[in-house]
matplotlib code that plots the C-alpha trace (Angstrom):
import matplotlib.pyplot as plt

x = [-5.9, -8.2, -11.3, -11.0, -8.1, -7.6, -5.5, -2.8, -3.2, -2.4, 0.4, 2.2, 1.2, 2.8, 5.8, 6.3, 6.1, 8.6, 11.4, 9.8, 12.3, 15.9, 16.8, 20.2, 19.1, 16.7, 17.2, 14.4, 14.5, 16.9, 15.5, 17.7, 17.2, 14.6, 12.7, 13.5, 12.7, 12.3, 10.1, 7.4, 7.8, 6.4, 3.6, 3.3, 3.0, 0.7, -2.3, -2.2, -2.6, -5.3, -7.3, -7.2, -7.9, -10.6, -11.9, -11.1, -12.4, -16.1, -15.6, -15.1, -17.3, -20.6, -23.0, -24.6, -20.8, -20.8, -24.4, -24.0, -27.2, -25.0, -25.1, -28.8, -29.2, -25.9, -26.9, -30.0, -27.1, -24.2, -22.9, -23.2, -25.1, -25.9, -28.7, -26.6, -27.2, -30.7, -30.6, -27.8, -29.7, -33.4, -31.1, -32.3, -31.1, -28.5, -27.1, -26.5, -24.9, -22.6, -21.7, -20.7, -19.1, -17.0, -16.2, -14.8, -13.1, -11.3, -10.6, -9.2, -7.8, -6.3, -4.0, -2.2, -1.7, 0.9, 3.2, 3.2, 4.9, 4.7, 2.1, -0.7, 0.6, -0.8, -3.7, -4.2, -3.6, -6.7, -9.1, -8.4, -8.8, -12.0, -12.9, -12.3, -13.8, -17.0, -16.8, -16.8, -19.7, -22.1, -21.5, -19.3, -16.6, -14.9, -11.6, -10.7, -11.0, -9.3, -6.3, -6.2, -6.4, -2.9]
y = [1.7, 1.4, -1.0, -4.3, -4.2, -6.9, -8.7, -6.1, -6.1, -9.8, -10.2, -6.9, -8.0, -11.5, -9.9, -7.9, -11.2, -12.7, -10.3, -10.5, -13.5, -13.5, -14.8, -16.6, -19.6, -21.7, -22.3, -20.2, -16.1, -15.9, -13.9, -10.4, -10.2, -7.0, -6.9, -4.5, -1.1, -1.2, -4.0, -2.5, 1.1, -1.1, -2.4, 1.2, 2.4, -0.6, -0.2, 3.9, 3.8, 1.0, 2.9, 6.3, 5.2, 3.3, 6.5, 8.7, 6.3, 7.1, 10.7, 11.3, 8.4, 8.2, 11.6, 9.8, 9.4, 13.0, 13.8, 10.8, 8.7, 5.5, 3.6, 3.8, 1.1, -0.2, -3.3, -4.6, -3.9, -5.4, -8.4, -11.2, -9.4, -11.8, -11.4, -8.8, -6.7, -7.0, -5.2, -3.1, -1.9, -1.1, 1.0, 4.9, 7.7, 9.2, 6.0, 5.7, 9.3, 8.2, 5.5, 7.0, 9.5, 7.0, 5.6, 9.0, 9.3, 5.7, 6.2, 9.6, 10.9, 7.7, 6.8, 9.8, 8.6, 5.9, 9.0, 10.6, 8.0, 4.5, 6.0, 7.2, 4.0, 1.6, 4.0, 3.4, -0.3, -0.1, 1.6, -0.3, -3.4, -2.5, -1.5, -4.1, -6.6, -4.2, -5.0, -8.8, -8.5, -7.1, -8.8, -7.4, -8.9, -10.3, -11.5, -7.9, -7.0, -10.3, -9.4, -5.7, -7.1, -9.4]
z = [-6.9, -4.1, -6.2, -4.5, -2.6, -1.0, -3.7, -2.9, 0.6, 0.7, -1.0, 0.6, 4.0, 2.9, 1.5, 4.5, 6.5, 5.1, 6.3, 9.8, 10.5, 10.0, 6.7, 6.9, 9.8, 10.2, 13.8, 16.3, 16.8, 19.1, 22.1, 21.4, 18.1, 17.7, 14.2, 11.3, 11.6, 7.8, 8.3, 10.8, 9.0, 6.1, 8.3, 9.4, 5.8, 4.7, 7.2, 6.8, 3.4, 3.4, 6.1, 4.9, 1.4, 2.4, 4.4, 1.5, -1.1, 0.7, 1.4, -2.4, -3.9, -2.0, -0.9, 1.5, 3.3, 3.6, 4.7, 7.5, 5.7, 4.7, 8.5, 7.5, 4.5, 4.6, 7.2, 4.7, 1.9, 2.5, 1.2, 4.2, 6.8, 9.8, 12.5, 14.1, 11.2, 11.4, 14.9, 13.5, 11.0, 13.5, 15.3, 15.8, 12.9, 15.6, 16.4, 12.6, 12.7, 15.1, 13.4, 10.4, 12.0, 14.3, 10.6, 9.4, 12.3, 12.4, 8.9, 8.3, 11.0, 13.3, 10.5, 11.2, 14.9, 13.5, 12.8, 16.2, 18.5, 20.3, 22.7, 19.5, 17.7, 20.8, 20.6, 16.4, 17.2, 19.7, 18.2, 14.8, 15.9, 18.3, 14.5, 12.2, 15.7, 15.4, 11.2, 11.9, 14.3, 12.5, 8.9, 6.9, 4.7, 7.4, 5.5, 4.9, 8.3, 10.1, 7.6, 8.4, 12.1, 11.2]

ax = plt.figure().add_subplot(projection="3d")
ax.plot(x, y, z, "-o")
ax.set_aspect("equal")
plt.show()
């Protein structure tokens, strides 16, 4: 479910988008006109299961996830790394740590915030896009992470 995921992704986020406007005119949103609930439930839904399944994808595929070791090769791995990621990559072994831990924390656990109120879910909002900005920085697949952004 969870290989390359961003086929999905794209057309549920697009799918979703279309019931953002009203259906029936073609005239502009009027101003009182509040959007689904439906519709951002299904926004909700969408970006928890893409973040925790990315999360949990790691936890259960990779060792070095779980020891805290992957921060440490992923930089000179990954698949367009920029000079960003060469400093990412000289950082120290605790920075790494944190990193991955930050990661674990981002992805299993904040998803969970969407559930808990308008407060936590301007809090998940935050921190995810602080994450997927730190992604784009330092050279990751940067399509995923504009789109997870959106």
């Amino acid at each position: 479910m969870y290989s390359f995921g961003w086929e999905s992704q794209l057309l549920e986020t697009g799918f979703l988008g279309i019931f953002l406007c009203p259906l029936w005119t073609l005239s502009r949103l009027p101003q009182h006109t509040p959007t689904s609930r439906i519709v951002l439930w299904g926004f909700r839904w969408l970006i928890f299961r893409i973040m925790l399944g990315a999360g949990l994808i790691k936890i259960r595929g990779d060792r070095c996830w779980r020891d805290l070791t992957c921060m440490d090769f992923h930089y000179e791995t990954q698949p367009m790394p920029n000079p960003v990621a060469y400093y990412l990559h000289h950082s120290p072994w605790w920075f790494h740590r944190f990193e991955t831990l930050s990661n674990h924390f981002i992805e299993l656990l904040v998803p969970f915030f969407l559930f808990l109120g308008r407060r936590a879910c301007i809090i998940h909002g935050v921190l995810q896009i602080l994450f997927q900005a730190v992604l784009i920085v330092s050279g990751n697949l940067s399509f995923l992470n504009w789109l997870t952004m959106v």
